[in-house]
C-alpha positions, 0 to 999 in steps of 0.5 A: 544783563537784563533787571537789576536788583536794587538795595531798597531797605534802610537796613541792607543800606547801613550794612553796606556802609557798615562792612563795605569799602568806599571810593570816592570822586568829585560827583559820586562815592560808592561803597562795595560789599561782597553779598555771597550771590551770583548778582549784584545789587545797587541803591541809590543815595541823594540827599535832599542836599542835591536838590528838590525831588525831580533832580534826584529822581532825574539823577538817579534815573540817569545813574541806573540808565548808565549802570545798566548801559555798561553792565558792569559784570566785574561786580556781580556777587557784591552790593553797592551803594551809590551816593550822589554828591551835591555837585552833580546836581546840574552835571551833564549825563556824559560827566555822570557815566564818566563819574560811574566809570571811574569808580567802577574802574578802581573797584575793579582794580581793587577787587582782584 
């Protein structure tokens, strides 16, 4: 899989929250848009709610590390945001990619 394309303007961000579908767990939601292309793109979202700059920037290393780990090439052709919840603030990285899973799990399941 290599790179990953990641969603980093505020406007590809509200058009996939505008016109995407979401799903949801105790730590992450992720919202799914088709994007017409072969690949798929990921955002990050964290609130400051989460906690002070080095915890989101430590979760969102980890979120990326194990979206990249799984490759997940069930959604290519899609954009996906990826909102951390304040409760995964503190969570192990096994409790994260088992979160990440489990919503990549029902999107799969969905987009068939």
């Amino acid at each position: 899989m290599g790179t990953i394309l990641m969603i980093k303007k505020s406007r590809e961000f509200a058009k996939v929250y505008r016109r995407g579908k979401s799903r949801a767990n105790r730590l992450l939601v992720l919202y799914q848009k088709p994007n017409g292309e072969k690949l798929a793109r990921i955002g990050f979202s964290i609130s400051k709610k989460v906690g002070h700059a080095p915890e989101r920037n430590r979760l969102k290393r980890v979120l990326k590390e194990i979206y990249r780990q799984n490759e997940y090439d069930q959604l290519t052709g899609n954009d996906l945001v990826i909102i951390v919840r304040a409760n995964a603030n503190g969570a192990s990285y096994d409790e994260l990619e088992s979160a990440m899973k489990h919503i990549m799990r029902i999107s799969k399941v969905e987009k068939r």
